[in-house]
mmCIF file of the C-alpha atoms, coordinates in Angstrom:
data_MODEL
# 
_entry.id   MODEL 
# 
loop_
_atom_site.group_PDB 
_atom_site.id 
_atom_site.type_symbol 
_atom_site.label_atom_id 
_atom_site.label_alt_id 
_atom_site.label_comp_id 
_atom_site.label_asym_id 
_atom_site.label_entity_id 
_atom_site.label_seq_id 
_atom_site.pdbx_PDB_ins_code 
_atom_site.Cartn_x 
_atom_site.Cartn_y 
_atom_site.Cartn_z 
_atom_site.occupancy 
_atom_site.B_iso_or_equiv 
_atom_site.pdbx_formal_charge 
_atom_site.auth_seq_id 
_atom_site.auth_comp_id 
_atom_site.auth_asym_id 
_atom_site.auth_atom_id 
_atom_site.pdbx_PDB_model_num 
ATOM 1  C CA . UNK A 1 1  ? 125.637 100.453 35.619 1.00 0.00 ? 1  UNK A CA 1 
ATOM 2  C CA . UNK A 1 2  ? 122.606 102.189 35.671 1.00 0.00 ? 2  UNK A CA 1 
ATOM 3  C CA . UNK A 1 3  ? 121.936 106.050 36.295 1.00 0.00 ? 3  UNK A CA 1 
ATOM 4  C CA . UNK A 1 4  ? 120.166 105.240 39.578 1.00 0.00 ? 4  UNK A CA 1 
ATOM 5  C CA . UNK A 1 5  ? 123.549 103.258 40.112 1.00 0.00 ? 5  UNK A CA 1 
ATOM 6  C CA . UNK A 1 6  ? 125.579 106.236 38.935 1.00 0.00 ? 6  UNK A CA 1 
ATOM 7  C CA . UNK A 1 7  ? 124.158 109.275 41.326 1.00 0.00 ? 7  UNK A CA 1 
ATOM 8  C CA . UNK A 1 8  ? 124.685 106.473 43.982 1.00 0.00 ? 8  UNK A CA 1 
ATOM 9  C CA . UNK A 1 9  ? 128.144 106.078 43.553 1.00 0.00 ? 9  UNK A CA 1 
ATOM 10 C CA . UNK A 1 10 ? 130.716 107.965 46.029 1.00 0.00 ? 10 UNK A CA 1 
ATOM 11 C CA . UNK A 1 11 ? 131.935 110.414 43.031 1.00 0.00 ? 11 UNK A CA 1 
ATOM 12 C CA . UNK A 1 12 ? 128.506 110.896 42.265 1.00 0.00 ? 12 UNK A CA 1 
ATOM 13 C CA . UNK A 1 13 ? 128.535 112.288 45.846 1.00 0.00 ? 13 UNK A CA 1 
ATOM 14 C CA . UNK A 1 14 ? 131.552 114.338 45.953 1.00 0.00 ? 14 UNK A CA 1 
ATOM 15 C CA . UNK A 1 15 ? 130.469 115.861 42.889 1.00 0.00 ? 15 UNK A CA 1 
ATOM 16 C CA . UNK A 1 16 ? 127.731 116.960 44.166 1.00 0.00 ? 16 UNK A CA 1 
ATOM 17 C CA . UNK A 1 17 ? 129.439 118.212 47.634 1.00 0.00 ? 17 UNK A CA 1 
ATOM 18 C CA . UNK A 1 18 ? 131.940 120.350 45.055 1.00 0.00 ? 18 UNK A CA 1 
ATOM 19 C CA . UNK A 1 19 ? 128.814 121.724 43.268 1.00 0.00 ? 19 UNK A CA 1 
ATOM 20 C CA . UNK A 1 20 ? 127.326 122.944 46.344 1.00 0.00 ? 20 UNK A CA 1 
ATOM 21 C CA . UNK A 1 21 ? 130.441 124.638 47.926 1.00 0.00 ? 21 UNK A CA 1 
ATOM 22 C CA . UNK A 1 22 ? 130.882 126.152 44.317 1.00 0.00 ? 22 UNK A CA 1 
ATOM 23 C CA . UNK A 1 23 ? 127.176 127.241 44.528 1.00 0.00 ? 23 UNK A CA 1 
ATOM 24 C CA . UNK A 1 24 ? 127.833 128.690 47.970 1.00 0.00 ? 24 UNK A CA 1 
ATOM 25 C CA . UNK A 1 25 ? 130.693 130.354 47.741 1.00 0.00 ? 25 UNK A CA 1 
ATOM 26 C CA . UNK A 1 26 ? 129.751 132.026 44.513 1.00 0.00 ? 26 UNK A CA 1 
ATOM 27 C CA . UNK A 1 27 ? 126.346 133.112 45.567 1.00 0.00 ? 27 UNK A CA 1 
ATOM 28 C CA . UNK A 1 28 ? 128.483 134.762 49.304 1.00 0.00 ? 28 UNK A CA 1 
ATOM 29 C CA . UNK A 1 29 ? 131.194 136.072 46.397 1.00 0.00 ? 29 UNK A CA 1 
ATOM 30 C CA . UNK A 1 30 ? 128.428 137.685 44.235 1.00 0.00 ? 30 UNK A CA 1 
ATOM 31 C CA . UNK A 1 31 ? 125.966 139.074 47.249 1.00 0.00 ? 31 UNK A CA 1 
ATOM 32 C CA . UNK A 1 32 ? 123.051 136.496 45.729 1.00 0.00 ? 32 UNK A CA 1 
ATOM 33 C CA . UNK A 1 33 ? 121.027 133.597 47.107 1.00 0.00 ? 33 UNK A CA 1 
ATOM 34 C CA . UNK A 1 34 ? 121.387 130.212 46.633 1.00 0.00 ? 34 UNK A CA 1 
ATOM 35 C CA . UNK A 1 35 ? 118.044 130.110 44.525 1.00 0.00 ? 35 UNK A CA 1 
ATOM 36 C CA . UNK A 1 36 ? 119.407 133.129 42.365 1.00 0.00 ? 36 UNK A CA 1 
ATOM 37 C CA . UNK A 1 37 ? 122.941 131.303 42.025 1.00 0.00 ? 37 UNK A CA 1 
ATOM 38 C CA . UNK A 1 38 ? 121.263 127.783 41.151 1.00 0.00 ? 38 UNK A CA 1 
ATOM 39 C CA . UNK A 1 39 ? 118.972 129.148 38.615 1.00 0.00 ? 39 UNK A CA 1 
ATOM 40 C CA . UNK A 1 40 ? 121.981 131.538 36.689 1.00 0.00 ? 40 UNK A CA 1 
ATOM 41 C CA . UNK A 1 41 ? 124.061 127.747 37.328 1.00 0.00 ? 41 UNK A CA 1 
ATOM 42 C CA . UNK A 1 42 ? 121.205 126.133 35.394 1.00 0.00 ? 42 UNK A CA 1 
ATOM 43 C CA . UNK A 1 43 ? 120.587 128.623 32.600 1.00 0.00 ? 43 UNK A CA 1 
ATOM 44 C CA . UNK A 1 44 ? 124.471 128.431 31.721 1.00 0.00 ? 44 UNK A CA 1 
ATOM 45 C CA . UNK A 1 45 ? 125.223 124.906 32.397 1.00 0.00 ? 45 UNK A CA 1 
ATOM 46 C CA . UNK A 1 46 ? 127.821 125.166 34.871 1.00 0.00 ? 46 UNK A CA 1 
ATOM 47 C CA . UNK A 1 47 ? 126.739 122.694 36.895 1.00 0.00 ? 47 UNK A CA 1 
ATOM 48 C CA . UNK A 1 48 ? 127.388 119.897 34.278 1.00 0.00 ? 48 UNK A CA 1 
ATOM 49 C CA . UNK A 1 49 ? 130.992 121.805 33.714 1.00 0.00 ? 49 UNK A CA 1 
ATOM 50 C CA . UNK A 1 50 ? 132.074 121.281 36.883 1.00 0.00 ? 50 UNK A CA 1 
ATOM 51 C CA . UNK A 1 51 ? 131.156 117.271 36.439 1.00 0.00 ? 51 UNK A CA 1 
ATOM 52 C CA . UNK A 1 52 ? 132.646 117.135 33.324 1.00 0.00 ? 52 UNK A CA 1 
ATOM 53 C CA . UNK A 1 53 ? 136.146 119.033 35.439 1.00 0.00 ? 53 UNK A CA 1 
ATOM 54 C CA . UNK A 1 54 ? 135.327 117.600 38.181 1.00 0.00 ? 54 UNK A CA 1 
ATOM 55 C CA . UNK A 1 55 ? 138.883 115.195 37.723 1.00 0.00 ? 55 UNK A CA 1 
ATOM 56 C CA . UNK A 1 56 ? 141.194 118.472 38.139 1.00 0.00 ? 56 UNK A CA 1 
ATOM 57 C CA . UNK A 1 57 ? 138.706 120.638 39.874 1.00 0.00 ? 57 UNK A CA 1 
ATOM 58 C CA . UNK A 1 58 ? 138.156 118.197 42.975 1.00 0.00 ? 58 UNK A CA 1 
ATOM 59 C CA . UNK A 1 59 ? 142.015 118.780 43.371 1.00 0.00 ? 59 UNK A CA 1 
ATOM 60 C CA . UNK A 1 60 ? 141.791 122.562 43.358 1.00 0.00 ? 60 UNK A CA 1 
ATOM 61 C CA . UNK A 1 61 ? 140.890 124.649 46.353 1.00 0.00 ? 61 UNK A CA 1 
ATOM 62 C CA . UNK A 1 62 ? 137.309 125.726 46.620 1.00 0.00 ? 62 UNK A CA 1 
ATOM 63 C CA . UNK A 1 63 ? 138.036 129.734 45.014 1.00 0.00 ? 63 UNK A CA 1 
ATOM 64 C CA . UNK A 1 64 ? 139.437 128.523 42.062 1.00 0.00 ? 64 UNK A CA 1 
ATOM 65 C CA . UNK A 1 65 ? 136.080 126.419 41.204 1.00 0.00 ? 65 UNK A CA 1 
ATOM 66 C CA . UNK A 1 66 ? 134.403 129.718 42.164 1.00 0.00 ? 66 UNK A CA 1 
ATOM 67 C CA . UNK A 1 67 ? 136.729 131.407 39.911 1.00 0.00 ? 67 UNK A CA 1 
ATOM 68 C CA . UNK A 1 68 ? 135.878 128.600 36.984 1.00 0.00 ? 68 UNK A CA 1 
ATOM 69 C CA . UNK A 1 69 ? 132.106 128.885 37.286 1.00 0.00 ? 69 UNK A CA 1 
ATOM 70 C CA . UNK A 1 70 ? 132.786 133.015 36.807 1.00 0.00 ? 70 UNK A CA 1 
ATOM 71 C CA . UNK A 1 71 ? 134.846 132.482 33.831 1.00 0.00 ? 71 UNK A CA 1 
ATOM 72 C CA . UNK A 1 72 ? 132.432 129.554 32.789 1.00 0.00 ? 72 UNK A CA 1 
ATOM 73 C CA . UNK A 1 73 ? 129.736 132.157 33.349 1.00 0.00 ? 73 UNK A CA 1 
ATOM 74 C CA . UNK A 1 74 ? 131.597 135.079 31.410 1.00 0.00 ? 74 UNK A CA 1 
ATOM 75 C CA . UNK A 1 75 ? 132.338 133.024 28.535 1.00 0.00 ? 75 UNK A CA 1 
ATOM 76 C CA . UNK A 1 76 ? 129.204 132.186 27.730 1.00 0.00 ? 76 UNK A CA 1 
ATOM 77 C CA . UNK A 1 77 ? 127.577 135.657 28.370 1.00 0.00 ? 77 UNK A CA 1 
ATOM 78 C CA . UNK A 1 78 ? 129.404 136.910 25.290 1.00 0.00 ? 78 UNK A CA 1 
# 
């Protein structure tokens, strides 16, 4: 398959649905913007975190993705 396949693919989609309510709800959480949220996702990589989790995080409700993307965020800030 190729990667054009791959981000056409339903989990491909839902992926990206969980990354936006994680986005979302962490930006409302924190008092920032999407913009400020998506560019402190990108510099720490959590967007690719929550792909790689995406297996047990799609399962979870929406907090406790917020709640991995802080930790994620923490974590790496040390």
């Amino acid at each position: 398959m190729t990667s054009v396949e791959n981000r056409n693919s339903p989990i491909w989609r839902d992926e990206n649905l969980l990354i936006v309510c994680t986005v979302e709800g962490y930006a409302h959480r924190h008092n920032m913007t999407t913009r400020e949220t998506l560019k402190l996702f990108r510099e720490y990589g959590v967007t690719g975190a929550i792909r790689q989790c995406y297996g047990t995080l799609h399962t979870q409700d929406i907090d406790e993705t917020v709640y991995f993307a802080e930790d994620y965020i923490e974590a790496r800030r040390k």
